[in-house]
PQR file with spaces between the fields and no chain letter, atoms N, CA, C, O and H, PARSE charges and radii, in Angstrom:
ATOM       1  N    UNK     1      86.635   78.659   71.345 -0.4000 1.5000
ATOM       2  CA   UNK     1      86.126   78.838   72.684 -0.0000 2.0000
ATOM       3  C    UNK     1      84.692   78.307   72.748  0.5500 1.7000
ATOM       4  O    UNK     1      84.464   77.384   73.530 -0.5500 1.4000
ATOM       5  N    UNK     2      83.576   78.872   71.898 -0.4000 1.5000
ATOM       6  CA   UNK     2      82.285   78.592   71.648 -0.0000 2.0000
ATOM       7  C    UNK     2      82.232   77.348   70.986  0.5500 1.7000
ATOM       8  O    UNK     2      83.363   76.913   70.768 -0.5500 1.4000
ATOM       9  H    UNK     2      83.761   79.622   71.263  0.4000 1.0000
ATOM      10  N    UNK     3      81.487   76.754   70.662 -0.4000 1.5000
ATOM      11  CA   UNK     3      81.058   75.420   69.530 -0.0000 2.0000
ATOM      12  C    UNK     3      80.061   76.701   68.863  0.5500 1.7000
ATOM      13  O    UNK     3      79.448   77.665   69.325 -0.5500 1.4000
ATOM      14  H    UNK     3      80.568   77.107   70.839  0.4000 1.0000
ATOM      15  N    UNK     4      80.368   75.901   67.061 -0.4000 1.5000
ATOM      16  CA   UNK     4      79.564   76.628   66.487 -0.0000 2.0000
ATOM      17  C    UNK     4      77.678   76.655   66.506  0.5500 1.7000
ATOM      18  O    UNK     4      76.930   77.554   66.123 -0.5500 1.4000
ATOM      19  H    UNK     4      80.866   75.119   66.686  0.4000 1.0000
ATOM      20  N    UNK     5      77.399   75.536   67.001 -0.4000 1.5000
ATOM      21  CA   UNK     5      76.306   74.836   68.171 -0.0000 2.0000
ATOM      22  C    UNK     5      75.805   75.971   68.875  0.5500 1.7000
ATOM      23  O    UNK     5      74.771   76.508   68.478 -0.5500 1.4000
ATOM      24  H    UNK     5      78.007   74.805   67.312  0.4000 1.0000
ATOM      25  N    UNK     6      76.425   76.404   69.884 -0.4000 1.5000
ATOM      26  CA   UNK     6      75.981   77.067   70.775 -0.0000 2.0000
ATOM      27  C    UNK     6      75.974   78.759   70.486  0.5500 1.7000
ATOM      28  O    UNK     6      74.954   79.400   70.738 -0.5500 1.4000
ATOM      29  H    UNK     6      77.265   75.967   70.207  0.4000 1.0000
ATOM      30  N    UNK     7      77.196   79.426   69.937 -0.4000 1.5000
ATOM      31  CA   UNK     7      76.892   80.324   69.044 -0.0000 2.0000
ATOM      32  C    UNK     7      75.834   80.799   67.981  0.5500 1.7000
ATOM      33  O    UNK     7      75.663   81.974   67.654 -0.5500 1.4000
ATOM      34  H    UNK     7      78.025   78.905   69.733  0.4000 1.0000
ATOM      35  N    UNK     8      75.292   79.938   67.592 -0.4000 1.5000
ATOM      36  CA   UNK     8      74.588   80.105   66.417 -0.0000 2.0000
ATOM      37  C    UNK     8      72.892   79.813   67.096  0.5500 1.7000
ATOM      38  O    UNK     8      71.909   80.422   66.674 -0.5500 1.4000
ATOM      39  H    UNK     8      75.431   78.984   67.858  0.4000 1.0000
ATOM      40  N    UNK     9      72.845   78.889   68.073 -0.4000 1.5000
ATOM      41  CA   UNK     9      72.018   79.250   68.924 -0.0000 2.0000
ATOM      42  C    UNK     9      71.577   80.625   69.833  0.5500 1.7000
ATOM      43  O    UNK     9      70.546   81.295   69.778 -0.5500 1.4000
ATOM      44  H    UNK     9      73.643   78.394   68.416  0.4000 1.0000
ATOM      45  N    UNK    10      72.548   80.740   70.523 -0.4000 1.5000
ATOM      46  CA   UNK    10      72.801   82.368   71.196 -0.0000 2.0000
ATOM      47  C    UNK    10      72.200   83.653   70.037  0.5500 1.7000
ATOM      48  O    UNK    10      71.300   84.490   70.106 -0.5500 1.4000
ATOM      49  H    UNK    10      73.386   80.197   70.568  0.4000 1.0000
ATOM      50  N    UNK    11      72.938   83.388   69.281 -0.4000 1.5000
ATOM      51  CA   UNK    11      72.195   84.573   68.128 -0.0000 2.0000
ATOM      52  C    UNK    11      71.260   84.458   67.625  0.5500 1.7000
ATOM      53  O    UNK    11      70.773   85.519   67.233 -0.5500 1.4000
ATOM      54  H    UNK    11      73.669   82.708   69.225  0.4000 1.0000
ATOM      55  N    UNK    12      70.289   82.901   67.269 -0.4000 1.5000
ATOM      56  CA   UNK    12      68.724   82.787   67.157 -0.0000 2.0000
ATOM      57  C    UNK    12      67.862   83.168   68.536  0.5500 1.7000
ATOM      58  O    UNK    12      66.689   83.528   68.636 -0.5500 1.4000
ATOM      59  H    UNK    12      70.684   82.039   67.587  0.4000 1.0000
ATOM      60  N    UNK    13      68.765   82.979   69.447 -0.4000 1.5000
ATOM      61  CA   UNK    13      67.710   83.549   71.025 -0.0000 2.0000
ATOM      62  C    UNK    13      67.674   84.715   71.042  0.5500 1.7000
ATOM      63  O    UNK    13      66.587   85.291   71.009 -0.5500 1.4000
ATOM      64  H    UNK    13      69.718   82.687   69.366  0.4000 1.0000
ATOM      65  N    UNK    14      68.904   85.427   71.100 -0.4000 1.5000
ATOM      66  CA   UNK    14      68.816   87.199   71.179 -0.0000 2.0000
ATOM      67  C    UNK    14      68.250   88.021   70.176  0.5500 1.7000
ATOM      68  O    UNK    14      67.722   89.112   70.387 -0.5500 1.4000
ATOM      69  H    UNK    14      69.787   84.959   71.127  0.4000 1.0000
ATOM      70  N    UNK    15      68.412   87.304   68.760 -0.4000 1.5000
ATOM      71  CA   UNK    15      67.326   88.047   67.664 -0.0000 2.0000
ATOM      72  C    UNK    15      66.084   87.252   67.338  0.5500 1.7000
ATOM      73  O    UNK    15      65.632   87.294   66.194 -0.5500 1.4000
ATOM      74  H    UNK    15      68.841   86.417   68.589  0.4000 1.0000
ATOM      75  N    UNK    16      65.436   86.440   68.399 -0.4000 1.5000
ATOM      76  CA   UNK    16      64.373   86.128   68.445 -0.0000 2.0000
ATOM      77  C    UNK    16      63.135   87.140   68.448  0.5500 1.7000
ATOM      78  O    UNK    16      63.810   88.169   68.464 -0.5500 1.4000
ATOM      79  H    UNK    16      65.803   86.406   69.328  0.4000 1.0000
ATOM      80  N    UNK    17      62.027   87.523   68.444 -0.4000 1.5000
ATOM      81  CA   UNK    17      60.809   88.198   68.240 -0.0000 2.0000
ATOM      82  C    UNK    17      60.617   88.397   69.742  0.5500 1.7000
ATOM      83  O    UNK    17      60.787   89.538   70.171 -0.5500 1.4000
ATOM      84  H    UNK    17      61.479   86.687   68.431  0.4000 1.0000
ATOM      85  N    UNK    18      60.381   87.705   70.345 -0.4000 1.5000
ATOM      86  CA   UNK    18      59.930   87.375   71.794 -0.0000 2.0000
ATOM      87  C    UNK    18      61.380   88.033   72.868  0.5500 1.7000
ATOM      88  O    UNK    18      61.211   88.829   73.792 -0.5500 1.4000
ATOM      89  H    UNK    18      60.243   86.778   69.996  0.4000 1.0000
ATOM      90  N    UNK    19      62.171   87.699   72.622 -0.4000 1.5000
ATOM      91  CA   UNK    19      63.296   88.353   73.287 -0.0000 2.0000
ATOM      92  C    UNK    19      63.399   89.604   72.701  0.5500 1.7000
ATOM      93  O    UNK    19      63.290   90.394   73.639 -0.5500 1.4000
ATOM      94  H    UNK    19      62.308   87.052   71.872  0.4000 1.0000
ATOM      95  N    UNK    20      63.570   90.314   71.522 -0.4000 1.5000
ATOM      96  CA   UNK    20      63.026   91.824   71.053 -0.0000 2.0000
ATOM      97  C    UNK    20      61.984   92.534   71.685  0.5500 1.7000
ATOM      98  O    UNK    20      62.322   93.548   72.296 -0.5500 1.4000
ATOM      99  H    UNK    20      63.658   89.672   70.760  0.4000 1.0000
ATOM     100  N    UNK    21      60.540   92.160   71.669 -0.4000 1.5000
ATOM     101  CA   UNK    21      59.065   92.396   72.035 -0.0000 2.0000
ATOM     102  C    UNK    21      59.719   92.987   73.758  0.5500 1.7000
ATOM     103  O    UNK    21      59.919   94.151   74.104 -0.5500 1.4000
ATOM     104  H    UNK    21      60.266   91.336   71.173  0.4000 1.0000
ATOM     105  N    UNK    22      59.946   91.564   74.661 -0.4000 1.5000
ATOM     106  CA   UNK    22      60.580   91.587   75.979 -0.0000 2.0000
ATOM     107  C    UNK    22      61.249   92.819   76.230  0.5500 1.7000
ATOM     108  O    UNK    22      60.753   93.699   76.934 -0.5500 1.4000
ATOM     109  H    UNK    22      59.782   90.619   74.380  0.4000 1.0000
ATOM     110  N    UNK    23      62.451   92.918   75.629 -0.4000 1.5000
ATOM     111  CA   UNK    23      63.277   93.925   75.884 -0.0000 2.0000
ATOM     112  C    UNK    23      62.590   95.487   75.700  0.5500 1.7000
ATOM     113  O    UNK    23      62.535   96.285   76.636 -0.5500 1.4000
ATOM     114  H    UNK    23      62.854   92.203   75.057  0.4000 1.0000
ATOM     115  N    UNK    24      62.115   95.753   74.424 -0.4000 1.5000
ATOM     116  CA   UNK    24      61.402   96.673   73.755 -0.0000 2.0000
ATOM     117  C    UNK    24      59.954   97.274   74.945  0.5500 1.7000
ATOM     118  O    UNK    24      59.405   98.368   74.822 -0.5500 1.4000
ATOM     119  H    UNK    24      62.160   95.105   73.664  0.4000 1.0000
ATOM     120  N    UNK    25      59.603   96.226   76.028 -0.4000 1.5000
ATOM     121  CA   UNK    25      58.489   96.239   76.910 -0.0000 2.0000
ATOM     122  C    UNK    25      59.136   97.323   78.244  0.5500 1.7000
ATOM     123  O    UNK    25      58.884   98.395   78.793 -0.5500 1.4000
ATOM     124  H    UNK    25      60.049   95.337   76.128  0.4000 1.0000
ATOM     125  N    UNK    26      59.755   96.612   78.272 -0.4000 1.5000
ATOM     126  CA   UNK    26      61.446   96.871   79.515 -0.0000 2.0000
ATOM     127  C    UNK    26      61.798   98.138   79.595  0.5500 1.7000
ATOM     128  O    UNK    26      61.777   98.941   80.528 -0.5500 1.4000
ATOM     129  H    UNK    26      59.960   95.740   77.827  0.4000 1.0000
ATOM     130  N    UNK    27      62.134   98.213   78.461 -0.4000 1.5000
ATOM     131  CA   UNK    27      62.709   99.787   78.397 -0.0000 2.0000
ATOM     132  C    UNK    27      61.791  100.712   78.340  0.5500 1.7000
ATOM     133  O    UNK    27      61.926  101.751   78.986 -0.5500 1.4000
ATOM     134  H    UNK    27      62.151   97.560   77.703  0.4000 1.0000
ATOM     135  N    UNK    28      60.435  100.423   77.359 -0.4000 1.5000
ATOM     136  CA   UNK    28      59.463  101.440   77.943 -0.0000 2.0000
ATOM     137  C    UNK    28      59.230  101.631   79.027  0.5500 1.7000
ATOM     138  O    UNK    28      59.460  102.729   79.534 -0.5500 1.4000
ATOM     139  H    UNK    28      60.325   99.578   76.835  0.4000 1.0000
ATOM     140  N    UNK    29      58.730  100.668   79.669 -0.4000 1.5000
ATOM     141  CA   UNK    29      58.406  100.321   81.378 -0.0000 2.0000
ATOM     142  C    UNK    29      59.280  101.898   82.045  0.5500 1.7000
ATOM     143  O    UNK    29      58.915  102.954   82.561 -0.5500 1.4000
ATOM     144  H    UNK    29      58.543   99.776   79.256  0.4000 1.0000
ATOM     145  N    UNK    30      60.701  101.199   81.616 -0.4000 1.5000
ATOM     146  CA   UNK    30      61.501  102.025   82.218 -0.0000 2.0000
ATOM     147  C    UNK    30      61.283  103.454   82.212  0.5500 1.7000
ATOM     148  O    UNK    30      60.949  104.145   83.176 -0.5500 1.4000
ATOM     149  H    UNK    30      60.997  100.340   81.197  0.4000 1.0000
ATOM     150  N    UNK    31      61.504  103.822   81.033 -0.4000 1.5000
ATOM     151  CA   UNK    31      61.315  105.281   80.572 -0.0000 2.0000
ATOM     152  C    UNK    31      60.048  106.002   81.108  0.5500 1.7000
ATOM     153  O    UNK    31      60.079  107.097   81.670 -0.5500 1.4000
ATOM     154  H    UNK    31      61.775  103.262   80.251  0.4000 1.0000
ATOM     155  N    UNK    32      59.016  105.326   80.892 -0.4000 1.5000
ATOM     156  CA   UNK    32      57.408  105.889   81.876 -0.0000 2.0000
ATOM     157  C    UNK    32      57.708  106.237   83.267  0.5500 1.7000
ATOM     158  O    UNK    32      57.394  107.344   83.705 -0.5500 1.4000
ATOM     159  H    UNK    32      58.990  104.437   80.436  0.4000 1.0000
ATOM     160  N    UNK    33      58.467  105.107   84.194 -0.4000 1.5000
ATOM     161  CA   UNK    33      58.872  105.382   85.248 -0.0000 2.0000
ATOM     162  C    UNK    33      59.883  106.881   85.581  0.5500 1.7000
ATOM     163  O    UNK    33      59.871  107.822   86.375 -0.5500 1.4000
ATOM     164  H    UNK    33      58.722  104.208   83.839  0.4000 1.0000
ATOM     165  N    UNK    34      60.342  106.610   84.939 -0.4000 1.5000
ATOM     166  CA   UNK    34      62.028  107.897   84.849 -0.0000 2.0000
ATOM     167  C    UNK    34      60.914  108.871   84.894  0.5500 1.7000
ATOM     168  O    UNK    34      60.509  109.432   85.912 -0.5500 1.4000
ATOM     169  H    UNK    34      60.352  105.846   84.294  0.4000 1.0000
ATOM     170  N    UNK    35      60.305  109.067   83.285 -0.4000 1.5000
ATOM     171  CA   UNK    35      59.856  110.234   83.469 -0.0000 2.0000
ATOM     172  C    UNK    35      58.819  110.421   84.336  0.5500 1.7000
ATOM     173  O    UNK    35      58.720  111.601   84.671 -0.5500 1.4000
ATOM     174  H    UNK    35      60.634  108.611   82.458  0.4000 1.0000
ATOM     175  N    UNK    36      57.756  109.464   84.975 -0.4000 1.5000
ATOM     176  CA   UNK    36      57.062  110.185   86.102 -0.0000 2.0000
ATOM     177  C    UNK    36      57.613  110.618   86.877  0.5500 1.7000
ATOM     178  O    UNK    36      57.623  111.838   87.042 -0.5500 1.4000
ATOM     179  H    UNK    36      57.836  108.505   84.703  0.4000 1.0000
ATOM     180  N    UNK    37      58.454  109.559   87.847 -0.4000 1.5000
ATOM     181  CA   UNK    37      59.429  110.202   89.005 -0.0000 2.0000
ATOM     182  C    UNK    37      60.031  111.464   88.983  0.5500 1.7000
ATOM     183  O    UNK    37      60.407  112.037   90.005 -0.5500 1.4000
ATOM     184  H    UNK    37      58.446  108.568   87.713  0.4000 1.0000
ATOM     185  N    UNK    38      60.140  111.947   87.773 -0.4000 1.5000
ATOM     186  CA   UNK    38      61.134  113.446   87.558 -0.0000 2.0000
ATOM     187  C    UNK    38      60.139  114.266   87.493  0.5500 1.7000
ATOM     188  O    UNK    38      60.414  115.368   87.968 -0.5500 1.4000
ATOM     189  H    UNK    38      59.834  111.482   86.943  0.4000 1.0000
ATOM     190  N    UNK    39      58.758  114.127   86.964 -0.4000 1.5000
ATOM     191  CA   UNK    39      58.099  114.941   87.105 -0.0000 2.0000
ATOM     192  C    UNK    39      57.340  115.341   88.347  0.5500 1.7000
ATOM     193  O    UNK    39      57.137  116.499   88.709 -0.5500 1.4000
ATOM     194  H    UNK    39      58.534  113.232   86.578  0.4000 1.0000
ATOM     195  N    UNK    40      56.918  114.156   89.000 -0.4000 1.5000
ATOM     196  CA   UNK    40      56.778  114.406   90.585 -0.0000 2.0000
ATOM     197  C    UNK    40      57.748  114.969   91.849  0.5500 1.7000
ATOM     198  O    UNK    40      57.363  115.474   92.903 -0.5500 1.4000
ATOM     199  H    UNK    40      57.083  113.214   88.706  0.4000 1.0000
ATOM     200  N    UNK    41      58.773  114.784   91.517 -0.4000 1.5000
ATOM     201  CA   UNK    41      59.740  115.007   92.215 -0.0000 2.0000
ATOM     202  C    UNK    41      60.685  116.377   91.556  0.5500 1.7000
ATOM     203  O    UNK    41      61.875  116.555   91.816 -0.5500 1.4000
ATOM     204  H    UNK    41      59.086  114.373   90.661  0.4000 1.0000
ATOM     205  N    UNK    42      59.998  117.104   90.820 -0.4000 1.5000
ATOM     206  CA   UNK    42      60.433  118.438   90.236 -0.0000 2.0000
ATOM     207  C    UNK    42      61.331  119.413   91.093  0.5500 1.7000
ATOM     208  O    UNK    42      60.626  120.238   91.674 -0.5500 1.4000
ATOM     209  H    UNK    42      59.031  116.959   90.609  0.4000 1.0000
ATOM     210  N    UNK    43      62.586  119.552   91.325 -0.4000 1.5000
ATOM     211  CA   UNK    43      63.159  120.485   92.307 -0.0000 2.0000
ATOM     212  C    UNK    43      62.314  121.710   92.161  0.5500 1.7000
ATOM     213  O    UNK    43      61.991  121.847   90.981 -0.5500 1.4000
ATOM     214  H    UNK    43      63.159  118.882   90.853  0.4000 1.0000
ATOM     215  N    UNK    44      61.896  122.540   92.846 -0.4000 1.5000
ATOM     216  CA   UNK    44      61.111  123.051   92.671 -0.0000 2.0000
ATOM     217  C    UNK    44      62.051  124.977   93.158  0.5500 1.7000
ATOM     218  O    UNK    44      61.631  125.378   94.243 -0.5500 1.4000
ATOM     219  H    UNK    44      62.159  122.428   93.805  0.4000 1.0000
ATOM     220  N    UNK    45      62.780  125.656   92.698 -0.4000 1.5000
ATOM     221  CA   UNK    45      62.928  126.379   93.497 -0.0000 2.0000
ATOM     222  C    UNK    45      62.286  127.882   94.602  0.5500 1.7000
ATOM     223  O    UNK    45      61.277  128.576   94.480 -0.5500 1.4000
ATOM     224  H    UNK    45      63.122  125.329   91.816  0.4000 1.0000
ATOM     225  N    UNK    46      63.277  127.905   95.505 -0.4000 1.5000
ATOM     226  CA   UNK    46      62.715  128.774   96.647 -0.0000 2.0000
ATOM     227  C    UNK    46      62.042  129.406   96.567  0.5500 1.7000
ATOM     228  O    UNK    46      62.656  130.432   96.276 -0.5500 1.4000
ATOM     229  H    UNK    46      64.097  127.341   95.604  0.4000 1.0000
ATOM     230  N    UNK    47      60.535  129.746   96.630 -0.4000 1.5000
ATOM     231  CA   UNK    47      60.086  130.813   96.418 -0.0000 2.0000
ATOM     232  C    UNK    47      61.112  132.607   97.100  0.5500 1.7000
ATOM     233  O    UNK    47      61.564  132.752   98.236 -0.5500 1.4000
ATOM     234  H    UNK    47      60.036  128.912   96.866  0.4000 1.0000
ATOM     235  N    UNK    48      61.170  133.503   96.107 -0.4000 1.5000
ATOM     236  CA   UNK    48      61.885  134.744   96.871 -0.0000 2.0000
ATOM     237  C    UNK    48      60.864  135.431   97.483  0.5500 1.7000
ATOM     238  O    UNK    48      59.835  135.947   97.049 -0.5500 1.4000
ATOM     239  H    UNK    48      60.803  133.385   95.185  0.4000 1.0000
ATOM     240  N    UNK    49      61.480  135.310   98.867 -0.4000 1.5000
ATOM     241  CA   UNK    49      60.747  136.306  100.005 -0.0000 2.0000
ATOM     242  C    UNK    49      60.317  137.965   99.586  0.5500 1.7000
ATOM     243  O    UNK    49      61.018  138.897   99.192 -0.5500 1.4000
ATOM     244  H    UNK    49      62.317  134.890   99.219  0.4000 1.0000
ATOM     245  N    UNK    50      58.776  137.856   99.879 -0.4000 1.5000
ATOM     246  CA   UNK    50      58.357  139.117   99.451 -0.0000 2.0000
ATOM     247  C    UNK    50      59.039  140.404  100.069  0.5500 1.7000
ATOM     248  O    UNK    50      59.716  140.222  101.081 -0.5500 1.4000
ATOM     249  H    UNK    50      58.206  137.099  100.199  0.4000 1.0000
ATOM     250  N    UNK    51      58.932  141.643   99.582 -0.4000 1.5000
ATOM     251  CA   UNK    51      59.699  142.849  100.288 -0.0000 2.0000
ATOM     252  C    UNK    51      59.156  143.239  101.023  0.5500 1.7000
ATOM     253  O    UNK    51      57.977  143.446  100.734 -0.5500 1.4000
ATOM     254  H    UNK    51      58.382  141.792   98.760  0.4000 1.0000
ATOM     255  N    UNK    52      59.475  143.492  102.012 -0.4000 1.5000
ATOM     256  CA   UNK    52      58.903  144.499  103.488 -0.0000 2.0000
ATOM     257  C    UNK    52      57.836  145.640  103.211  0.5500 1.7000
ATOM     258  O    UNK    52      58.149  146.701  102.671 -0.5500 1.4000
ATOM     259  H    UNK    52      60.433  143.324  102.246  0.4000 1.0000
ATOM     260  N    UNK    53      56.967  145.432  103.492 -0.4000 1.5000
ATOM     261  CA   UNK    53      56.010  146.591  102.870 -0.0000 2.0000
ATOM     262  C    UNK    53      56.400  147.575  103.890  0.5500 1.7000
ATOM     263  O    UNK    53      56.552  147.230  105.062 -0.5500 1.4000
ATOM     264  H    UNK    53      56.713  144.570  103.931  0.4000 1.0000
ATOM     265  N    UNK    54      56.649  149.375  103.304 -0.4000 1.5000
ATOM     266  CA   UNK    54      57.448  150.096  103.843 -0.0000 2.0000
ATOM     267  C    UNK    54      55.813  151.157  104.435  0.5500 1.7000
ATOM     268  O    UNK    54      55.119  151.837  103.680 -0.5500 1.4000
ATOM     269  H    UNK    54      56.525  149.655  102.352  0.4000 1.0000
ATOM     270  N    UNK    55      55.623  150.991  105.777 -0.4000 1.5000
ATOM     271  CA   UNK    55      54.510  151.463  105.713 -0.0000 2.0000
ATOM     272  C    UNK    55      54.868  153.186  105.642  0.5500 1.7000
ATOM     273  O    UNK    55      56.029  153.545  105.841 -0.5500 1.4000
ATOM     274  H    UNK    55      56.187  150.439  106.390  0.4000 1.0000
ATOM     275  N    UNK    56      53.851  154.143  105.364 -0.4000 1.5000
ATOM     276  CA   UNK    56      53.976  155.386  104.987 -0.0000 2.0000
ATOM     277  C    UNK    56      53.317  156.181  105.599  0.5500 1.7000
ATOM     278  O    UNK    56      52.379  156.656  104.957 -0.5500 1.4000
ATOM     279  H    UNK    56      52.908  153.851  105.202  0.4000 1.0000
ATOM     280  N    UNK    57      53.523  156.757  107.315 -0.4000 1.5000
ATOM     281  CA   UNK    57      53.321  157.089  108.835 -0.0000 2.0000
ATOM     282  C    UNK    57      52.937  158.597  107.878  0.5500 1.7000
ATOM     283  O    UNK    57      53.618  159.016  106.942 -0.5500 1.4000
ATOM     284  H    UNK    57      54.285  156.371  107.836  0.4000 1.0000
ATOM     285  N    UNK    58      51.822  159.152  108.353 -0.4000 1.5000
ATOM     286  CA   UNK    58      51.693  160.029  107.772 -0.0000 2.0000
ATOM     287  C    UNK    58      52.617  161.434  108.986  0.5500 1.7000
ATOM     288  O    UNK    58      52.595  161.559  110.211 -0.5500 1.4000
ATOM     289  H    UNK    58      51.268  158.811  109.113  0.4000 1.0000
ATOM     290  N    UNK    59      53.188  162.097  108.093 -0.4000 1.5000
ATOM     291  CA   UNK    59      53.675  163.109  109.050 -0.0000 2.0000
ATOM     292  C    UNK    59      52.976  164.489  109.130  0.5500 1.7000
ATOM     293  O    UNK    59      52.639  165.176  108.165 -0.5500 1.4000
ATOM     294  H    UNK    59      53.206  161.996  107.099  0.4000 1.0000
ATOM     295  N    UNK    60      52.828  164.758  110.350 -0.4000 1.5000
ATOM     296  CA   UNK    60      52.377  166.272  110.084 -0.0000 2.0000
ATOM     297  C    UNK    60      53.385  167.159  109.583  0.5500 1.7000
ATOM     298  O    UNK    60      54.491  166.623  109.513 -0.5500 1.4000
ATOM     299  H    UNK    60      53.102  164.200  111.133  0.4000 1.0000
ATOM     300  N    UNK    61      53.334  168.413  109.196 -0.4000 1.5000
ATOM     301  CA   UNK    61      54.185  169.189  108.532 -0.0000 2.0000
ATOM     302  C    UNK    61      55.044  170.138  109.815  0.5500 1.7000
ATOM     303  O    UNK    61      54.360  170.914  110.483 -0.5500 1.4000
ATOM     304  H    UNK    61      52.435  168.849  109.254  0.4000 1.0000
ATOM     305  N    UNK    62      56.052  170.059  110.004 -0.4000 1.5000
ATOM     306  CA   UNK    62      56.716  170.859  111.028 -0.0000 2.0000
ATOM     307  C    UNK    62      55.948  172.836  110.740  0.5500 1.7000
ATOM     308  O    UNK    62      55.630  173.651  109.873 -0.5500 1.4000
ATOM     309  H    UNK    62      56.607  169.428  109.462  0.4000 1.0000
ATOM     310  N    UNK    63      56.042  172.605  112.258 -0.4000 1.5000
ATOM     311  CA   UNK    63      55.794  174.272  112.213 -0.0000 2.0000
ATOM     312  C    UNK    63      56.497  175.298  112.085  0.5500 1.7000
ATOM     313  O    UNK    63      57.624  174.828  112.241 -0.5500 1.4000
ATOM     314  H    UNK    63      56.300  171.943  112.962  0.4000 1.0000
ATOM     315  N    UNK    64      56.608  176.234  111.933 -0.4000 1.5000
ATOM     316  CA   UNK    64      57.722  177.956  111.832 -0.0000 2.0000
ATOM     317  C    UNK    64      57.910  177.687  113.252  0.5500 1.7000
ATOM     318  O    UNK    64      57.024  177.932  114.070 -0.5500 1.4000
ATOM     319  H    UNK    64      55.692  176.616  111.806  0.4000 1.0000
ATOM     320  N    UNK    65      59.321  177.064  113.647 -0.4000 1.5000
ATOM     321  CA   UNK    65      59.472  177.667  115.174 -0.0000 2.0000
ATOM     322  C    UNK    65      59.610  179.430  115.057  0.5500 1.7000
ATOM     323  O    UNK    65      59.912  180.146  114.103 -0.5500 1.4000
ATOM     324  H    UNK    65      60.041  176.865  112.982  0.4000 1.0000
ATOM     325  N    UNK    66      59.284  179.713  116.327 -0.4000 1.5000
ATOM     326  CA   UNK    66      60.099  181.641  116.358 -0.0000 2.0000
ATOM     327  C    UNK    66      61.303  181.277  116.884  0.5500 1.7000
ATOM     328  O    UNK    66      61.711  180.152  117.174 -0.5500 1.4000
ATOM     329  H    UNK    66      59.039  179.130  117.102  0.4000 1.0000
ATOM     330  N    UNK    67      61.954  182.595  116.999 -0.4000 1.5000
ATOM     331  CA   UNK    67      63.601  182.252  117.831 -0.0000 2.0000
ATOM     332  C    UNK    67      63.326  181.982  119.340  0.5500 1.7000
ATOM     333  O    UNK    67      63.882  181.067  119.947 -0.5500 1.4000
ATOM     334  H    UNK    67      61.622  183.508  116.764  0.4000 1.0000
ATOM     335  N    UNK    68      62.320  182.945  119.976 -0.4000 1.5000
ATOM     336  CA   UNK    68      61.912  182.039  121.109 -0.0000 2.0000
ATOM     337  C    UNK    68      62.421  180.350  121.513  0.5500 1.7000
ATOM     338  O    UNK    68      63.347  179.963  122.226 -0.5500 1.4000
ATOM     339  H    UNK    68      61.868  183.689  119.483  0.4000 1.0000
ATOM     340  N    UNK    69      61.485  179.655  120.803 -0.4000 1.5000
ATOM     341  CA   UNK    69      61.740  178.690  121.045 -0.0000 2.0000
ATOM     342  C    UNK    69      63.164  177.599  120.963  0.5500 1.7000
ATOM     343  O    UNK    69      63.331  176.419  121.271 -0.5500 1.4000
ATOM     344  H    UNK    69      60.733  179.969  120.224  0.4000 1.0000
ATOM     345  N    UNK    70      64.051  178.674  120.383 -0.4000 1.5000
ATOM     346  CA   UNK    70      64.930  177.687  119.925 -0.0000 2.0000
ATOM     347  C    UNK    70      66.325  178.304  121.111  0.5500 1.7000
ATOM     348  O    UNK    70      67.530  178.056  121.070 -0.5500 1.4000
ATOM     349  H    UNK    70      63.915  179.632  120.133  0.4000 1.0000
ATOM     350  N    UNK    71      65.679  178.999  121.901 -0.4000 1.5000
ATOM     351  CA   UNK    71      66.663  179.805  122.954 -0.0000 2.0000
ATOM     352  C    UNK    71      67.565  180.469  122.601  0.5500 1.7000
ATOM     353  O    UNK    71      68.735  180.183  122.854 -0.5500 1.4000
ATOM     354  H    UNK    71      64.700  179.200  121.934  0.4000 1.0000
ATOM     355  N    UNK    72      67.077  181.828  121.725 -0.4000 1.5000
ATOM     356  CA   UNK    72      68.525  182.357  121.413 -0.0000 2.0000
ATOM     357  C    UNK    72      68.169  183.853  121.820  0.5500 1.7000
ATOM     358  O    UNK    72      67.038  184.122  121.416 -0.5500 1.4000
ATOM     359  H    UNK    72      66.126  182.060  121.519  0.4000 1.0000
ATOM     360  N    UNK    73      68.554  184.533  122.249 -0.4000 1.5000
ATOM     361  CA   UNK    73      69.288  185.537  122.607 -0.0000 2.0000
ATOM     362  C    UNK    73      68.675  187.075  121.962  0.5500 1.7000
ATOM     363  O    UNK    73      69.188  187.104  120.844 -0.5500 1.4000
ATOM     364  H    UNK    73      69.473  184.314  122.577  0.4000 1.0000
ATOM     365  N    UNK    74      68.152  187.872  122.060 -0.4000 1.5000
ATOM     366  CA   UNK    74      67.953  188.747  120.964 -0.0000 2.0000
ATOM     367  C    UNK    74      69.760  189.977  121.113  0.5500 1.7000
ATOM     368  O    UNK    74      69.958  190.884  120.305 -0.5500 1.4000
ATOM     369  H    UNK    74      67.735  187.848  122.969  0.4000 1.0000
């Protein structure tokens, strides 16, 4: 399919220094990118909604009704 020509060329280009160096540049490139973007873009989740502060109405203390008041009958 190939000539041994062009094969044997192909494999002095791809394990060339300069095509290594290239590639080796590339993929860092890459990887710096990835990981900034992920770190800027951190899903960040929901903060949970604080609880209802339950306020605490001060009560006065009920009084001794007499039976009077409560309409009953002697």
């Amino acid at each position: 399919m190939f000539s041994d020509e062009l094969k044997n060329l192909l494999i002095r280009v791809i394990t060339s220094w300069q095509v290594i160096i290239v590639t080796l540049v590339i993929l860092l490139y890459v990887a710096i990118v990835n990981h900034a973007s992920r770190s800027h873009y951190k899903r960040k989740t929901p903060p949970l909604p604080k609880p209802a502060k339950v306020k605490h109405e001060e009560t006065e203390p009920e009084e001794q009704a007499d039976d009077s008041s409560l309409g009953l009958e002697d």
